[in-house]
C-alpha positions as CSV (number, residue, x, y, z in Angstrom):
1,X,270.6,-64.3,-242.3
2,X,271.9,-67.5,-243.3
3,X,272.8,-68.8,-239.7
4,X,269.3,-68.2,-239.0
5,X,268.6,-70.9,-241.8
6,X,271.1,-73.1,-240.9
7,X,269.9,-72.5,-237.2
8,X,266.2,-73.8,-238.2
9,X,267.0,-76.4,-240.1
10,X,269.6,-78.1,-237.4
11,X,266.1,-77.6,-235.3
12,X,264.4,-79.3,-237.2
13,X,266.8,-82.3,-238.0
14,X,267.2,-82.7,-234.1
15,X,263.6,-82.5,-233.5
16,X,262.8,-85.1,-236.2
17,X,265.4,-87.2,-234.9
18,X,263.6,-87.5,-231.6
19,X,266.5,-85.7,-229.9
20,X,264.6,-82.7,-228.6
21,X,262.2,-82.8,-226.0
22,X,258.7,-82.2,-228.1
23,X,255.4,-83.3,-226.5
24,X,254.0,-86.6,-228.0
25,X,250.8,-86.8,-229.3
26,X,249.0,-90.4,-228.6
27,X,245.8,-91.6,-229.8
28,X,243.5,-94.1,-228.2
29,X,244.5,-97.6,-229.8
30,X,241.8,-99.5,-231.4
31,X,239.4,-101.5,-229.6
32,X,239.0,-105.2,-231.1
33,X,235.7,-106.9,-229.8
34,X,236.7,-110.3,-227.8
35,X,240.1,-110.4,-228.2
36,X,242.2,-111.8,-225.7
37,X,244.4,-110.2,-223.2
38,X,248.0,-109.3,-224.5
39,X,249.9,-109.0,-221.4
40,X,249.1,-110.4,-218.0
41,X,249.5,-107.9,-215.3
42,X,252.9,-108.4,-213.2
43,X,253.2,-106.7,-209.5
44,X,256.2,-104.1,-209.5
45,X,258.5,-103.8,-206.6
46,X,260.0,-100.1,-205.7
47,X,262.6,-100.1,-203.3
48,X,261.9,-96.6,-201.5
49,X,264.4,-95.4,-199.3
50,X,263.6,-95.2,-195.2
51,X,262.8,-91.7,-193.4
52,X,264.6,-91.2,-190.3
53,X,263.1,-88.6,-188.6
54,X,266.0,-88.2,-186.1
55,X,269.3,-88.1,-188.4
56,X,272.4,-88.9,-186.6
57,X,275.9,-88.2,-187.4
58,X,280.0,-87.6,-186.8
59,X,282.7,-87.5,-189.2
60,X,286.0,-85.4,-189.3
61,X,288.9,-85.6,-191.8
62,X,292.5,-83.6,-192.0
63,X,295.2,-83.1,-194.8
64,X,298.9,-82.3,-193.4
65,X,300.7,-82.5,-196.6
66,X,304.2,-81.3,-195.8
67,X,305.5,-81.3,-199.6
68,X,302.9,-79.2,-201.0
69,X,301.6,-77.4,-197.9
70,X,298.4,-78.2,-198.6
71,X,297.0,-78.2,-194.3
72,X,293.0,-78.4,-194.0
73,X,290.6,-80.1,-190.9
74,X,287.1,-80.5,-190.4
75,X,285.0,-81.8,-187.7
76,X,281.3,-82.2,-187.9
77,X,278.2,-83.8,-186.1
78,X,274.2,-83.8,-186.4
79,X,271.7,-84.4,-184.0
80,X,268.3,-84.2,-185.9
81,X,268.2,-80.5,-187.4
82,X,270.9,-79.1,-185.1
83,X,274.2,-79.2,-187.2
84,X,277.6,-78.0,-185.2
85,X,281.2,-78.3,-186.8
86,X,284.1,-76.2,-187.0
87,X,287.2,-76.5,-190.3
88,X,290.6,-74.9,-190.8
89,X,292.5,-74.2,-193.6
90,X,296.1,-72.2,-194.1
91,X,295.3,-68.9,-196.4
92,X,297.4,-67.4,-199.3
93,X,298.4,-65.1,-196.8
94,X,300.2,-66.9,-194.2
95,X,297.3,-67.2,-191.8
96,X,295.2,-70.3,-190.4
97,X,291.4,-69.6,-190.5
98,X,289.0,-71.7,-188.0
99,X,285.8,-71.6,-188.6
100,X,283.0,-72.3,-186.1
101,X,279.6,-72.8,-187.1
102,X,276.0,-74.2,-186.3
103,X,272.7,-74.5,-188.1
104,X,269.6,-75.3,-186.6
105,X,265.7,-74.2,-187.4
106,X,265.4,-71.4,-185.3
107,X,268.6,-69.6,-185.7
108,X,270.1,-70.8,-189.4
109,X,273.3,-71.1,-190.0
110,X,276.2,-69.1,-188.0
111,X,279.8,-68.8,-188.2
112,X,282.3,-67.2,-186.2
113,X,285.9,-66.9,-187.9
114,X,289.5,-66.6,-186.5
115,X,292.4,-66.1,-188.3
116,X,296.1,-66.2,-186.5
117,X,299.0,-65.5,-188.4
118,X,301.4,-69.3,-188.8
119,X,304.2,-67.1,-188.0
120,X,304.5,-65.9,-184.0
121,X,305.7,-61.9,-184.6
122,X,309.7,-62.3,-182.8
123,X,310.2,-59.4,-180.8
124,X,313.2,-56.8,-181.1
125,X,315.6,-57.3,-178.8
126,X,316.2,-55.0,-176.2
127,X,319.0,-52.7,-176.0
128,X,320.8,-52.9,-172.5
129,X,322.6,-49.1,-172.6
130,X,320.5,-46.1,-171.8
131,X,320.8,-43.2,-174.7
132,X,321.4,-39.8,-173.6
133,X,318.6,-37.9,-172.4
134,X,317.6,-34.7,-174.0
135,X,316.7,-32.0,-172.6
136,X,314.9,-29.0,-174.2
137,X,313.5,-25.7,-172.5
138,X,310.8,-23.8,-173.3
139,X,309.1,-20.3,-172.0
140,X,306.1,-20.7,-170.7
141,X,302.8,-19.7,-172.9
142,X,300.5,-17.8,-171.3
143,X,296.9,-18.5,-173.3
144,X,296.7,-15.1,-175.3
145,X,300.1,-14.5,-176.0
146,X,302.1,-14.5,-179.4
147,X,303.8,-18.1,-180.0
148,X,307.6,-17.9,-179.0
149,X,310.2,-18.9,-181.5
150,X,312.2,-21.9,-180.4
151,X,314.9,-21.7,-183.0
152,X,317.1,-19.3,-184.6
153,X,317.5,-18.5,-188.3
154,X,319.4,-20.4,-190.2
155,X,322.8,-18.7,-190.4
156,X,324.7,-18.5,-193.7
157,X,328.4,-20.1,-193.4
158,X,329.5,-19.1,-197.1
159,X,330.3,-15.9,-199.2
160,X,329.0,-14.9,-202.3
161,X,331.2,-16.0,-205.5
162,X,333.3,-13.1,-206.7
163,X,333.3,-12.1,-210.3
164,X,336.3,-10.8,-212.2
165,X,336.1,-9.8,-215.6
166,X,339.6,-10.5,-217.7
167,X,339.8,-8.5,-221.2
């Protein structure tokens, strides 16, 4: 309850310190009967920016910084509302992305994105002796028929342990 007190009366400090936005009331000055002018009228001069209806434009930039790894690009150019420009940058990942894009009126803004990995894949080499073929037979299967057995039971090559009693 109390920062709601201390809340209000910050509000009110700041608003009677001309701080906070509040709307000013004015009142008409009073009018004196022939009295002379104050101020003499001056003419002001506002520079305004020019519209080009046409806008023009090219620029490109590119970061290859070898210590950090920090490897970026991008190309850009204008031709009144038609936009076209294309950037790259490496990934966490190990990859380069390209982007491709436009932007125009009729068809907003599009982007088509590659990514290829910085690292070409190094294929295994090739082994230059041929492993021995193996050959397995099976009995044919007609389409109703019970599935043959291809391999025998596993056969036991141990004996039971024997158990003597000593007393």
């Amino acid at each position: 309850m109390a920062f709601k007190f201390v809340f209000a009366f910050a509000l009110v400090a700041v608003a009677s310190a001309g701080y906070a936005p509040i709307a000013q009331v004015y009142q008409p000055a009073p009018v004196a009967v022939h009295a002379a002018p104050l101020a003499v009228a001056q003419k002001v001069i506002v520079k305004s920016e020019e519209y080009d209806p046409h806008p023009q434009y090219k620029f490109s930039y590119g970061v290859d910084d070898k210590l950090t790894g920090d490897s970026k690009s991008q190309v850009e150019e204008r031709d009144g509302d038609v936009v076209r420009g294309e950037y790259s940058l490496i990934d966490a990942d190990g990859y380069k992305r390209t982007v491709q894009y436009t932007a125009d009126p009729h068809n907003g803004f599009n982007a088509v994105v590659h990514r290829e990995p910085l690292v070409k894949a190094v294929a295994a080499p090739v082994a230059h002796y041929a492993a021995p073929a193996v050959v397995k037979t099976v009995a044919p299967v007609t389409h109703y028929s019970a599935p043959v057995a291809q391999y025998a039971a596993p056969v036991a090559h141990y004996a039971a342990p024997a158990v003597a009693y000593h007393h």
